[in-house]
C-alpha positions in Angstrom: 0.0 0.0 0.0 3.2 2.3 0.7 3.8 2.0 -3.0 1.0 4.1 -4.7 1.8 7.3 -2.9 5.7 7.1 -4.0 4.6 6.0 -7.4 2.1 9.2 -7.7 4.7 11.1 -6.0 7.5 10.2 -8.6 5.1 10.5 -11.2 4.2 14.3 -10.3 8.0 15.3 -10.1 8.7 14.0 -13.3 5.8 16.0 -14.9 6.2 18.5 -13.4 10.3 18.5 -14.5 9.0 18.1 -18.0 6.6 21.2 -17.6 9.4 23.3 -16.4 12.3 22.2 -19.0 9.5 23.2 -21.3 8.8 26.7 -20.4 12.2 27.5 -19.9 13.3 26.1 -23.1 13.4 29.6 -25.7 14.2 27.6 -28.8 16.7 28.5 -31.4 18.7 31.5 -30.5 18.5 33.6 -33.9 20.9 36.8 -33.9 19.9 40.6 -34.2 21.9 41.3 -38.0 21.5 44.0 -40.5 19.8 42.8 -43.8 22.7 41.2 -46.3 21.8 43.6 -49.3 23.8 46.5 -47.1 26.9 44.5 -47.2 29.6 47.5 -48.7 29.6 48.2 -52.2 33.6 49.0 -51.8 35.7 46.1 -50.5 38.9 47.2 -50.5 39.8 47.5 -54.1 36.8 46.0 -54.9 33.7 48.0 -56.4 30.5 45.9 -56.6 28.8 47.2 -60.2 25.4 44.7 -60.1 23.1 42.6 -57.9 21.1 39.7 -59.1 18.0 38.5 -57.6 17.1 35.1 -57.7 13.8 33.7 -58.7 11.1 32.1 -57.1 11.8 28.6 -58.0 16.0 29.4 -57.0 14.9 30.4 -54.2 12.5 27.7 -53.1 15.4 25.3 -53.7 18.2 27.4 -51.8 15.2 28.0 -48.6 17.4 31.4 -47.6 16.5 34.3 -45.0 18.4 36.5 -46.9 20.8 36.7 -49.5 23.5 39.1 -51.3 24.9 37.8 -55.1 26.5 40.7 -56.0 29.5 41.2 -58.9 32.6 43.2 -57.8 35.1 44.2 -60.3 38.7 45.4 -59.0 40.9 48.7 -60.6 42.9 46.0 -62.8 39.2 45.1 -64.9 38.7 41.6 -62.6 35.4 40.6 -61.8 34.2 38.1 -59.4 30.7 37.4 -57.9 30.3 37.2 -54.1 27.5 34.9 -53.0 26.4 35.4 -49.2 23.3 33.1 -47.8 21.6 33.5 -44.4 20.0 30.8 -42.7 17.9 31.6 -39.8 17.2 28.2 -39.1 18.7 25.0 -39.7 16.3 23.1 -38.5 15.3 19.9 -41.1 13.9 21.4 -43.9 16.0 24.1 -43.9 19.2 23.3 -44.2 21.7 25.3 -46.7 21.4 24.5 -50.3 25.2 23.8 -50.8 26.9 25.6 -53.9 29.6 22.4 -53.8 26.5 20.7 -54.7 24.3 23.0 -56.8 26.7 25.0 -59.1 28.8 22.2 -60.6 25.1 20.5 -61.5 24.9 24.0 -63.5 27.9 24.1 -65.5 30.3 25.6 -63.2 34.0 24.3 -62.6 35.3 24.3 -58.9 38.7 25.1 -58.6 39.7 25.5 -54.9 37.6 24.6 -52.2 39.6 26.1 -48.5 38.7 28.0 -45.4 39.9 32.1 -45.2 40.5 33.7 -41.4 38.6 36.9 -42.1 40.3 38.9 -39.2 37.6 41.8 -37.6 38.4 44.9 -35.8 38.0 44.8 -32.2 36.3 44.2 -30.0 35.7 41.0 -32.7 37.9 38.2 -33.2 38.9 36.9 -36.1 36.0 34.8 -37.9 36.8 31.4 -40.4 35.1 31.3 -43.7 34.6 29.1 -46.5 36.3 29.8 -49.6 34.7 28.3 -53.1 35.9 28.9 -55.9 34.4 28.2 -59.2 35.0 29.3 -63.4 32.7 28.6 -66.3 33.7 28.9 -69.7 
């Protein structure tokens, strides 16, 4: 007969656990950022010159926040295009749509594939990047 009122008792402060795990848990932290399209037109030497927006069905396959794909062309005539993606989540059914993936399917050549320290003025430390990068034609 002593066993009920331990059993009921265990049973309340495990529900009760689960109840408070679950209020307290605030999900995915997402940061506070400025929109990607106000990333600087003048990178160093660089000058970006135009922007392309994707379309609808692009975009339903890449499943970004926010984006930037934006040409820049240096004082010597060179030209690259700078792809930036924002995730907010990457929960399942959002994860990135990976260029390794997605732009050799399109015609593209990889080249290099390698990781850039990006250092940042203080008070930031330096931040690690990937580096892709790609030729067609």
């Amino acid at each position: 007969m002593r066993q009920l009122p331990r059993f009921v008792l265990s049973c309340s402060l495990l529900i009760g656990a689960l109840v408070v795990l679950h209020l307290r848990s605030t999900g995915e932290a997402v940061p506070v950022r400025k929109p990607l399209d106000a990333f600087p037109l003048l990178v160093g030497d660089w000058h970006g010159r135009e922007a392309t927006i994707f379309e609808l069905d692009i975009l339903n396959v890449l499943k970004t926040s926010d984006y930037v794909m934006r040409r820049y062309v240096d004082s010597g005539g060179r030209s690259l295009w700078l792809f930036v993606g924002f995730w907010q989540t990457q929960r399942k059914g959002a994860q990135p749509h990976s260029p390794r993936n997605c732009l050799p399917g399109g015609g593209w050549e990889p080249l290099e594939a390698t990781q850039l320290v990006v250092p940042l003025p203080r008070p930031y430390g330096p931040i690690t990047v990937n580096r892709f990068l790609l030729q067609k034609d």
